[in-house]
C-alpha positions as CSV (number, residue, x, y, z in Angstrom):
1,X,85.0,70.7,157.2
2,X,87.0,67.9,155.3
3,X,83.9,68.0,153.0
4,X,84.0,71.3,152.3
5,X,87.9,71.7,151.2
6,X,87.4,68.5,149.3
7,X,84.3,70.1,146.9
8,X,86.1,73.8,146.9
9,X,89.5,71.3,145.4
10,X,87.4,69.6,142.8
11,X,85.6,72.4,142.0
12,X,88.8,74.6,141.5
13,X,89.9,71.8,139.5
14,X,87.3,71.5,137.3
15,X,87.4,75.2,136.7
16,X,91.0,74.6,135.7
17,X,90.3,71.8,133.2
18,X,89.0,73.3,130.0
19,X,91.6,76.5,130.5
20,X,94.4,74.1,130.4
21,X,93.1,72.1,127.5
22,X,92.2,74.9,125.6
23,X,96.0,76.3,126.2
24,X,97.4,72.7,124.9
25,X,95.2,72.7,122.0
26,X,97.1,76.3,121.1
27,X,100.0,75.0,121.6
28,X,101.3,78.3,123.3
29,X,103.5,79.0,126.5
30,X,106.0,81.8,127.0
31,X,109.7,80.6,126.1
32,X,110.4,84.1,128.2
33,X,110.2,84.4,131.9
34,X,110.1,87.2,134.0
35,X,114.0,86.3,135.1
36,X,115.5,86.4,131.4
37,X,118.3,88.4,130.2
38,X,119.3,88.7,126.6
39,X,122.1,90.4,125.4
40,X,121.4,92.9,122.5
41,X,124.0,95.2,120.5
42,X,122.4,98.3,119.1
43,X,123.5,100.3,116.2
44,X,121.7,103.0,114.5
45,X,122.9,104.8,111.0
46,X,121.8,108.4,110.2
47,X,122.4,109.8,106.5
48,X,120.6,113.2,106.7
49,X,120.2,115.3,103.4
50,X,118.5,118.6,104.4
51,X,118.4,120.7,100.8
52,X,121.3,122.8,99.8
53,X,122.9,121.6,103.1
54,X,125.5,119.6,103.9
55,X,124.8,116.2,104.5
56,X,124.7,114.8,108.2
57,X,126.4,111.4,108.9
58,X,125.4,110.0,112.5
59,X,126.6,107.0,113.9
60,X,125.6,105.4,117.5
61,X,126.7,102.1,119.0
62,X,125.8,100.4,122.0
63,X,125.0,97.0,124.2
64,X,122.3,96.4,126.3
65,X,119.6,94.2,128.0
66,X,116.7,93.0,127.9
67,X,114.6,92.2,131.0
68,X,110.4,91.2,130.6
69,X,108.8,92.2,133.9
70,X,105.4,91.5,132.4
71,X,103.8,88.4,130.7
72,X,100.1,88.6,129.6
73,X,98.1,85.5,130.6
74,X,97.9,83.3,127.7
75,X,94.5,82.8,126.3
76,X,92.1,79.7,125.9
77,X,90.7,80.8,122.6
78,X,91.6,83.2,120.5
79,X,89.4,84.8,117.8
80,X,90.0,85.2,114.2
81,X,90.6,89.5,114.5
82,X,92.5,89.4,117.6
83,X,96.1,88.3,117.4
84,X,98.8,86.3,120.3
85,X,99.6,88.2,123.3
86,X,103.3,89.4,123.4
87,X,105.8,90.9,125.6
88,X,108.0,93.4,125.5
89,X,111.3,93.5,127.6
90,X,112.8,97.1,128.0
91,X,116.2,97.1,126.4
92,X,118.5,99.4,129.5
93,X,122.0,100.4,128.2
94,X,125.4,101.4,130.3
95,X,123.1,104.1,132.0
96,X,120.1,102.0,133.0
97,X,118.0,104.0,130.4
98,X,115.6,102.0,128.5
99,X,116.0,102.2,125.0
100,X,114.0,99.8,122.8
101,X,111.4,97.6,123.4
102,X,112.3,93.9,122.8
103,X,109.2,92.0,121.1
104,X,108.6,88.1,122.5
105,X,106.1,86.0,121.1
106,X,104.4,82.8,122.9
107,X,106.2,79.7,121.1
108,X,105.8,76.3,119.9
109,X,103.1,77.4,117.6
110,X,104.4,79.9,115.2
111,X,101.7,78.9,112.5
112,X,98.8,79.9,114.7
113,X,101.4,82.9,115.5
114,X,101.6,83.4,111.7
115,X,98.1,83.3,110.6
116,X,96.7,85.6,113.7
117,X,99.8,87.9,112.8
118,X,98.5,88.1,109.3
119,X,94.7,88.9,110.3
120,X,94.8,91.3,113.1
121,X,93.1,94.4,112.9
122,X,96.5,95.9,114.5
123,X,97.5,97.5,110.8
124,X,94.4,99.9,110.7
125,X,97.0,102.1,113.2
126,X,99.3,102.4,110.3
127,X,97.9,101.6,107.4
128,X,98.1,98.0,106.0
129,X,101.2,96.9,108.1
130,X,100.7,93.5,109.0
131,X,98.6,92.6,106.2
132,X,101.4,93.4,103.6
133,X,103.9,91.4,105.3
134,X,106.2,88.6,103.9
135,X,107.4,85.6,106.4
136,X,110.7,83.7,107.1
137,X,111.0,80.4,108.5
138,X,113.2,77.5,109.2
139,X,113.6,75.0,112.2
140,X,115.5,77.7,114.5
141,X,113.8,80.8,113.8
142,X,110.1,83.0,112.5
143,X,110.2,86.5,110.8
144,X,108.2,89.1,109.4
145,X,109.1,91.7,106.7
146,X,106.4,94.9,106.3
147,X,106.5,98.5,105.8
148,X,103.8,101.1,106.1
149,X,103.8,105.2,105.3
150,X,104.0,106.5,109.3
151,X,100.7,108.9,110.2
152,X,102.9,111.2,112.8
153,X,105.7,113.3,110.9
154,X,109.3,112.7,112.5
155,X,111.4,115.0,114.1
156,X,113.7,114.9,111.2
157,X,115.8,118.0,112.3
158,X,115.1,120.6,114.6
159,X,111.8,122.0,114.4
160,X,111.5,120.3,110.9
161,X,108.9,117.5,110.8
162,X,109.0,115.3,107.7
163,X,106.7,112.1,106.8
164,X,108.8,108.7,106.7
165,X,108.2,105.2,105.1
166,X,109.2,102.4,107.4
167,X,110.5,99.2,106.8
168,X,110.5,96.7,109.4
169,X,112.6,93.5,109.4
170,X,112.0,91.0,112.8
171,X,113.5,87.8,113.0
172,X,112.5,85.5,116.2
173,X,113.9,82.8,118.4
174,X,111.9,79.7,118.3
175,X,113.6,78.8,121.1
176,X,112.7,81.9,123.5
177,X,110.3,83.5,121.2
178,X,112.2,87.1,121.6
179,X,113.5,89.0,118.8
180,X,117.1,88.0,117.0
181,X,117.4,90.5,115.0
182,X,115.5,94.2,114.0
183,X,115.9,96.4,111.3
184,X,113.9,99.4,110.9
185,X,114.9,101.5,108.1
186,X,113.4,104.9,107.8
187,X,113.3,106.4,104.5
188,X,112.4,110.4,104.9
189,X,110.3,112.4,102.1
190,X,108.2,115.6,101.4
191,X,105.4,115.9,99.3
192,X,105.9,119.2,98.5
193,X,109.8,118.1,97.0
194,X,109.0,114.4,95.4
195,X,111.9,114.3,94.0
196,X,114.0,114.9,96.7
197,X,116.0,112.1,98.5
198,X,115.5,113.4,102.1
199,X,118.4,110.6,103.8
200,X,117.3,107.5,105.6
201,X,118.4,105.8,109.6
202,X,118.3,102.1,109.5
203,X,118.6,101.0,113.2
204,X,119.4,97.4,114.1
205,X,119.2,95.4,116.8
206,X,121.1,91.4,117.1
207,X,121.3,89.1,119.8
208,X,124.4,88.2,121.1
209,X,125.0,85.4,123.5
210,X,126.5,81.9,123.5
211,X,124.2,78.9,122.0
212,X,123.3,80.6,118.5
213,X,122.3,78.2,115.8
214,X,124.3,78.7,112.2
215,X,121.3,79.4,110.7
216,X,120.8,82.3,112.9
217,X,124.2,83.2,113.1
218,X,124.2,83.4,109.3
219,X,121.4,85.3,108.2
220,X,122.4,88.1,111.1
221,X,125.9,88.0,109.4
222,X,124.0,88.5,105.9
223,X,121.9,90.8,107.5
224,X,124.5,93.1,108.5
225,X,126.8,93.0,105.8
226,X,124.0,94.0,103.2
227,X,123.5,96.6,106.1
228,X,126.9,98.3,106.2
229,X,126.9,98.2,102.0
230,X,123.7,100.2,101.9
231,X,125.0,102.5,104.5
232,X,128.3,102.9,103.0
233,X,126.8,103.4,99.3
234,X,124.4,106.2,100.8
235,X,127.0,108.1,102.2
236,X,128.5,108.2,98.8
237,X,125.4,108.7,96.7
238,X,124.2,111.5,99.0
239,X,127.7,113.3,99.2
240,X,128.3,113.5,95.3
241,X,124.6,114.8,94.8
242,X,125.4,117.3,97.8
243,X,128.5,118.3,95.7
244,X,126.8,118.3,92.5
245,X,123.9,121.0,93.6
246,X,126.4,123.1,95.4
């Protein structure tokens, strides 16, 4: 009997072996755990311009948090079309309704993370997404920049279904490997009216919690101060051409 536990130990440990070299020579573990909370605060602009209507201004604020229930397995190899696992942790506000999905990557190898990120076959969903994008990076964070024309029309007003560019911005933790900061900006427009400027919604997402680095701090603070110029120079752009048709 001793025998027997003793070769079903070695031989689970031998199993073991090349899966945990294979994860060190990655470089990759989840800075996440299935116990984290982050803090998030939530805005979302809408400038609306139906035509020969009156422009519609939406603003929505909120806090809320992020919980990761699930954590893919990390892999021993990965191949050159397939890119890093990720999480996503369900953003729940005041209500307990989930909101947003919170993006983590695996850290401590945010090259790998880049190059996989850059490669995937992921952007044949959209378009080319991924493969257009433009990176960030210092010692405290990783980010990604791309945009894409969306396949599925948005429900831009009621019954009313117009096509959208979107512009993503994510910045990430190197620390936890979840999102900093999001912008998505969605930029509205009709083939049949090319000219027309259809309004845009530019949501955003930043951390907030204790422990920020300045270079994080800073670049959400430029962030969101380029933010509330846009927003406040749309409102004015798309109010004096409302005035000017009518």
């Amino acid at each position: 009997m001793r025998r027997t536990i003793i070769a079903i130990l070695v031989f689970t440990a031998l199993l073991l072996i090349p899966q945990v070299q294979a994860q060190s020579e990655l470089g990759l573990t989840w800075g996440v755990t299935e116990d984290t909370r982050l803090w998030y605060s939530v805005t979302e602009t809408s400038v609306l311009t139906p035509i020969n209507e009156t422009p519609l201004v939406l603003f929505e604020s909120y806090e809320g948090i992020a919980s990761f229930s699930y954590l893919p397995t990390l892999p021993s190899t990965v191949h050159s079309q397939s890119n890093v696992p990720y999480a996503y942790g369900g953003l729940s506000n005041s209500t307990g309704s989930i909101t947003l999905g919170i993006l983590a990557f695996p850290i401590d190898n945010w090259t790998l993370v880049q190059e996989l990120d850059n490669q995937t076959e992921y952007h044949t969903i959209f378009g080319d997404v991924y493969k257009n994008a433009t990176y960030i990076e210092d010692d405290s964070v990783w980010g990604r920049r791309f945009n894409y024309t969306s396949l599925e029309p948005y429900e831009y007003w009621p019954d009313t279904y117009m096509d959208c560019n979107v512009t993503v911005l994510q910045v990430f933790s190197k620390v936890d490997g979840a999102i900093m900061i999001q912008q998505i900006t969605t930029d509205f427009f009709s083939e049949h009216f090319p000219e027309y400027d259809f309004g845009r919604i530019v949501q955003t997402a930043a951390r907030i919690e204790s422990g920020q680095s300045i270079a994080s701090l800073d670049l959400l603070l430029i962030i969101g101060g380029v933010s509330a110029v846009i927003v406040v120079a749309l409102v004015g752009i798309y109010w004096f051409k409302f005035r000017r048709s009518s």
